[in-house]
C-alpha positions as CSV (number, residue, x, y, z in Angstrom):
1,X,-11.9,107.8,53.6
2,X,-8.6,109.3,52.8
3,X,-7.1,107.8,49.7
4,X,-2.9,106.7,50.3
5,X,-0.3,109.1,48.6
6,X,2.3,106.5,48.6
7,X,4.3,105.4,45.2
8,X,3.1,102.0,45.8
9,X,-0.7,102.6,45.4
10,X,-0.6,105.7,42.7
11,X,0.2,105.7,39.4
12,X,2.3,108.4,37.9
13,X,-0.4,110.4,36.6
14,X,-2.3,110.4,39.6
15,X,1.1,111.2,41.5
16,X,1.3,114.2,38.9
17,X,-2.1,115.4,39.9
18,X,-1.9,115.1,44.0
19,X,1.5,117.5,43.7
20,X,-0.6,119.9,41.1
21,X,-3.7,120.4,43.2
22,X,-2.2,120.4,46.5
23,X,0.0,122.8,45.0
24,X,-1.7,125.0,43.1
25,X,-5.0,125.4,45.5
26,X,-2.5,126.7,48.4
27,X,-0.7,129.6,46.6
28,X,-3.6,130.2,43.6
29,X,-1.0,129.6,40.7
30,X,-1.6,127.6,37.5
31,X,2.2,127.1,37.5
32,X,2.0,127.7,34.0
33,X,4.8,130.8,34.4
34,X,5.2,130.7,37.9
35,X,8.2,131.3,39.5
36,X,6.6,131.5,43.0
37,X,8.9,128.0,44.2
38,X,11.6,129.5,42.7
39,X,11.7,132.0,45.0
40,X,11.2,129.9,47.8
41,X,14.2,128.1,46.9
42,X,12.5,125.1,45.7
43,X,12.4,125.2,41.5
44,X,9.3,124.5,39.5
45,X,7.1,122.2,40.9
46,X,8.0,119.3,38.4
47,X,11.1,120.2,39.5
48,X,11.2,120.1,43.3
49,X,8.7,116.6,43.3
50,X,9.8,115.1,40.0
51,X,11.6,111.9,42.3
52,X,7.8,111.7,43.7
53,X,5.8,111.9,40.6
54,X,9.0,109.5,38.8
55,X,8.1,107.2,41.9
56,X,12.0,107.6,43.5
57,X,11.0,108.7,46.6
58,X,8.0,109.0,48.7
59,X,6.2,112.5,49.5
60,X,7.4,112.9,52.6
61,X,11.1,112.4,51.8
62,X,10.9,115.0,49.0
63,X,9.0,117.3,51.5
64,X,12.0,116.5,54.3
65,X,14.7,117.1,52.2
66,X,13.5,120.4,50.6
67,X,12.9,121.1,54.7
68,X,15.9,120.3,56.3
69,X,17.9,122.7,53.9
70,X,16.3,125.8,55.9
71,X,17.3,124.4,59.1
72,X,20.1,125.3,60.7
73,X,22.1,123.1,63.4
C-alpha cells in the first residue's frame, strides 16, 4: 500500500526523511557537501523543499515551481 506524502498525514520528520531518501537514492549523494542541486539550479536540498518539510506547501507544488522555471513560453 503506498503511504500518502501529503502535509496533512506526515509529520515533519517524516517529511524530512521522504525528501532525504528519495533524494539521495536517485543521484547517490549523502548531501552532506553536496553541491549537486546547486548546480542544477535548485540549492541544497533543505533548501529547495524546506516549504514541504516546514508543511507550507505540498510536494507537488515545490516540485512545479522548481519545474516551471526551466520552461520556456
Amino acid at each position: 500500500m503506498v503511504r500518502s506524502l501529503l502535509i496533512k498525514d506526515t509529520t515533519k520528520e517524516e517529511r524530512e526523511k521522504i525528501v532525504y531518501q528519495a533524494l539521495w537514492g536517485n543521484c547517490g549523494s549523502d548531501c552532506e557537501f553536496c553541491s549537486g542541486c546547486d548546480n542544477l539550479g535548485g540549492g541544497r536540498i533543505d533548501g529547495l523543499y524546506q516549504d514541504y518539510i516546514d508543511g507550507k506547501k505540498e510536494l507537488a507544488e515545490v516540485n512545479a515551481e522548481y519545474r516551471a522555471r526551466f520552461v520556456r513560453g
